[in-house]
C-alpha positions as CSV (number, residue, x, y, z in Angstrom):
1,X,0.0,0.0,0.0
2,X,1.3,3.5,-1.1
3,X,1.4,6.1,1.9
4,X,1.7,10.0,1.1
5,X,2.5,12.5,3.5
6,X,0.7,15.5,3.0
7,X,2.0,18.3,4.3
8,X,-0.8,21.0,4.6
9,X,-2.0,23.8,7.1
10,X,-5.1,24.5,5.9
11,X,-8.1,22.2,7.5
12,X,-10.4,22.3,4.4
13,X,-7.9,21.3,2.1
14,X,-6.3,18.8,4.1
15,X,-9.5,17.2,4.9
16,X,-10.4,17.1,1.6
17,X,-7.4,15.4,0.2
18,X,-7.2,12.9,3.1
19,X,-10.6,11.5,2.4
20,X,-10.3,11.3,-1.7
21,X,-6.7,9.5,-1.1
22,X,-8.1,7.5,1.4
23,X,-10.9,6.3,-0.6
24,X,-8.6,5.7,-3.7
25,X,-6.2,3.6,-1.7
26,X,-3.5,5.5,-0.2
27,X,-2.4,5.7,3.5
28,X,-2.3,9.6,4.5
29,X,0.1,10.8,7.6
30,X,-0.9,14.2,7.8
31,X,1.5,17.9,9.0
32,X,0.5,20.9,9.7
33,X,3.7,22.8,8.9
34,X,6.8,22.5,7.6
35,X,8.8,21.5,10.1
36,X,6.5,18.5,11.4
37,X,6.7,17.6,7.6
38,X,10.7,17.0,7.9
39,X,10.0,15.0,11.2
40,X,7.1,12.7,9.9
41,X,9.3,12.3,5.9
42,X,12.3,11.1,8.2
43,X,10.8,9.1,10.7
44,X,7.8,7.5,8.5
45,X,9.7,7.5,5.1
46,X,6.4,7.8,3.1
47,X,6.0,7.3,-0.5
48,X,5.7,9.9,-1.6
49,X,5.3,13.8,-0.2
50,X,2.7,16.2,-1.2
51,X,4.6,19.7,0.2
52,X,2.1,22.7,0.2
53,X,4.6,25.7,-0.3
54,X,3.4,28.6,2.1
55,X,2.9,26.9,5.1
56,X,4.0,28.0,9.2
57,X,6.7,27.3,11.0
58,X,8.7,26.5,7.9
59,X,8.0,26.8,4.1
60,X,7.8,24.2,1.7
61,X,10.9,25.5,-0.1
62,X,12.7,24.8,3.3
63,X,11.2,21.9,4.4
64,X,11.9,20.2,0.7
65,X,15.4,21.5,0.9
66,X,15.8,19.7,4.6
67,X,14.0,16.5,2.8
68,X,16.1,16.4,0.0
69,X,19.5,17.3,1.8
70,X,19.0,14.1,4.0
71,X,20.1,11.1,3.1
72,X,17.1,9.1,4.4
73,X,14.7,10.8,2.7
74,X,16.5,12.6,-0.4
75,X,15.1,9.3,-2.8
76,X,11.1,10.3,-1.4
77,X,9.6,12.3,-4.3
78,X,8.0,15.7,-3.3
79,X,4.9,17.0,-5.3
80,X,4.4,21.0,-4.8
81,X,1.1,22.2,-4.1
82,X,0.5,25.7,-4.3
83,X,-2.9,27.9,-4.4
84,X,0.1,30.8,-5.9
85,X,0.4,29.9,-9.5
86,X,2.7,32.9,-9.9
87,X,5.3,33.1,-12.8
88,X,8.4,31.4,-11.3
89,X,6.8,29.1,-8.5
90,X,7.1,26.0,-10.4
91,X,10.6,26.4,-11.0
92,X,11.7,27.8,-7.3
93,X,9.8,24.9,-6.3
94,X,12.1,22.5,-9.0
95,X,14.8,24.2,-7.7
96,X,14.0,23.8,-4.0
97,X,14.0,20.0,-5.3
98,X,10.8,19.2,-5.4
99,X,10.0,16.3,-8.3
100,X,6.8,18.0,-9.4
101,X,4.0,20.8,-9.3
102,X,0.6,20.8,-9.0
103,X,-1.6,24.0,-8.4
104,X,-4.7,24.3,-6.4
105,X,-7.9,23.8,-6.5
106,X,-6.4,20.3,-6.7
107,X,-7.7,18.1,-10.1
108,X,-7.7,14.9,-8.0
109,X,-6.8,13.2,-11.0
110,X,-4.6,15.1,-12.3
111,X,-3.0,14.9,-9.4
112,X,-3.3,11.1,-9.2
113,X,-1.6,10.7,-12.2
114,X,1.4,12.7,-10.3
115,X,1.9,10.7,-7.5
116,X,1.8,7.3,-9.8
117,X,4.3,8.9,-12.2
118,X,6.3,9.9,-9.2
119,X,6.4,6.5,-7.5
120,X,7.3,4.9,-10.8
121,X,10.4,6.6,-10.8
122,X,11.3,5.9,-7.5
């Protein structure tokens, strides 16, 4: 069985997405900021990581950096979700070293299609 962290601070969305990916066959561990998302990745060692970008505490952009600069949990791939479709956030978030980018309102299978192409090349 797959499990996904999702790292997420907002209720609505995070209950959303727990309950879609639930019913679709994943195992969710759920954070609330960024740095309870570097904890859970190292200690859990999901998947795969869904890392909203503005979050408390830390940011996604630092905790992806802290994810990928470790060596237990550099290999986990890390999908970006942001509600900030800016010019540029998809290739800060690249360059933070994220694996992919989805925006928000989430297309649950678009997004699907994500995390399978991102455990395939695992």
């Amino acid at each position: 069985m797959t499990t996904i962290l999702l790292v997420e601070d907002n209720e609505l969305n995070r209950d959303m997405l727990v309950r879609r990916l639930t019913r679709k066959g994943y195992t969710m561990i759920i954070a609330e900021d960024g740095l309870r998302g570097v904890q859970l990745a190292g200690a859990e060692l999901p998947d795969v990581i869904l890392m909203d970008l503005s979050l408390p505490v830390m940011d996604g952009w630092e905790a992806t950096k802290a994810i990928k600069s470790s060596d237990a949990t550099r290999g986990i791939p890390v999908i970006a979700l942001t509600a900030h479709a800016m010019a540029g956030d998809r290739e800060k978030a690249m360059g933070a070293g994220c694996d992919d980018f989805d925006t928000k309102p989430i297309d649950l299978e678009r997004l699907i299609g994500k995390i399978e192409a991102a455990l395939i090349t695992r």
